[in-house]
Structures are given as structure tokens and as C-alpha cells.
Steps between C-alpha positions, in 0.01 A plus 500: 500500500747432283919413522757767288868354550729789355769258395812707502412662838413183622171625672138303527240771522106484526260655310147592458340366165523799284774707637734627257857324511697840479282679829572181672863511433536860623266440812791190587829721391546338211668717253438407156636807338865573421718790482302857375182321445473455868395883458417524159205265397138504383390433876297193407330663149684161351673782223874461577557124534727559863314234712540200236557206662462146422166305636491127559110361504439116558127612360417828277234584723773573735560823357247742315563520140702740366408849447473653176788744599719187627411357132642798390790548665595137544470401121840526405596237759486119445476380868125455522593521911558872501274726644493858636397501844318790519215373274557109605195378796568182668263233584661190545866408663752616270851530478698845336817573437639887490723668297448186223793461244366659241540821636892461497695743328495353152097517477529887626697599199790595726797489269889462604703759448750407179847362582763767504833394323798535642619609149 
């Protein structure tokens, strides 16, 4: 058995070695998606990136590596922490954090609307 604190929810969870982080999340009403994607999403295929969240491992063998589709879809993000939860297994205690910053507006290529003068 293993310990998954969800840091912003402040919940300690256990886990089976193995079980994937976003089933466990779900099974404990734990919403990791926002908005429309909590309807439309890949259902844990690991193709549309709405479970990302940020994983905290004291050891790697913590988690299992990352997928080739979370190599994928992760690449164009710095934070070697992020992972998509569908595809992530956890075997040791580790520590997550939803809806991580990089998924803020700027990142989503959500652009303000231009300034109106008053002209």
C-alpha cells in the first residue's frame, strides 16, 4: 500500500501498487477535470492532456515511467513533474497536485480580447 496526498484538496488516500492515479482520484471524488472537459475528454486514452497534474516522487520508482503517449503530449512542457493521470501507476507514497499552473490561461492560448478606446 501506498500514501497519495492530493495537495490542493488536502486529502491522504491509499492505494494499491499499480493503480492508476486518475481511477483512484475518481473512485475518492476527486475532480481533476475543469470546465467542458469534465464531459469532453479522451476517457483515459492519455490523447487530450485534461487530467495533467503535477506528481511529487521522493524515489522514481514511485511512479511508472512515463508512457510513450505522456512523452508525447507532455513534451512541450518543462516541469519534469507533470503527468497525465490516466496513464500515471503509483507504487510508492507520492504527493500530486491538480489543476498545476501550467495549465493557466496563458499556456492554453486563451487570448484577451483588445482594449476598446474610448475614442
Amino acid at each position: 500500500m501506498a500514501l497519495v496526498y492530493f495537495e490542493r484538496e488536502g486529502k491522504t488516500l491509499s492505494v494499491n501498487s499499480g493503480q492508476k492515479l486518475l481511477s483512484l482520484a475518481k473512485d475518492n471524488g476527486i475532480g481533476l477535470f475543469q470546465g467542458i472537459k469534465k464531459i469532453f475528454n479522451c476517457h483515459g486514452l492519455g490523447l487530450c492532456q485534461a487530467c495533467m497534474v503535477e506528481v511529487f516522487a521522493k524515489r522514481p520508482m514511485d511512479l511508472s515511467p512515463r508512457t510513450a503517449m505522456e512523452e508525447k503530449k507532455l513534451k512541450k512542457y518543462s516541469n519534469p513533474n507533470l503527468r497525465l493521470a490516466c496513464q500515471v501507476r503509483v507504487h510508492g507514497n507520492v504527493r500530486v497536485k491538480t489543476q498545476p499552473v501550467e495549465l493557466s490561461a496563458p499556456q492554453l492560448g486563451v487570448i484577451a480580447p483588445p482594449l476598446v478606446s474610448g475614442d
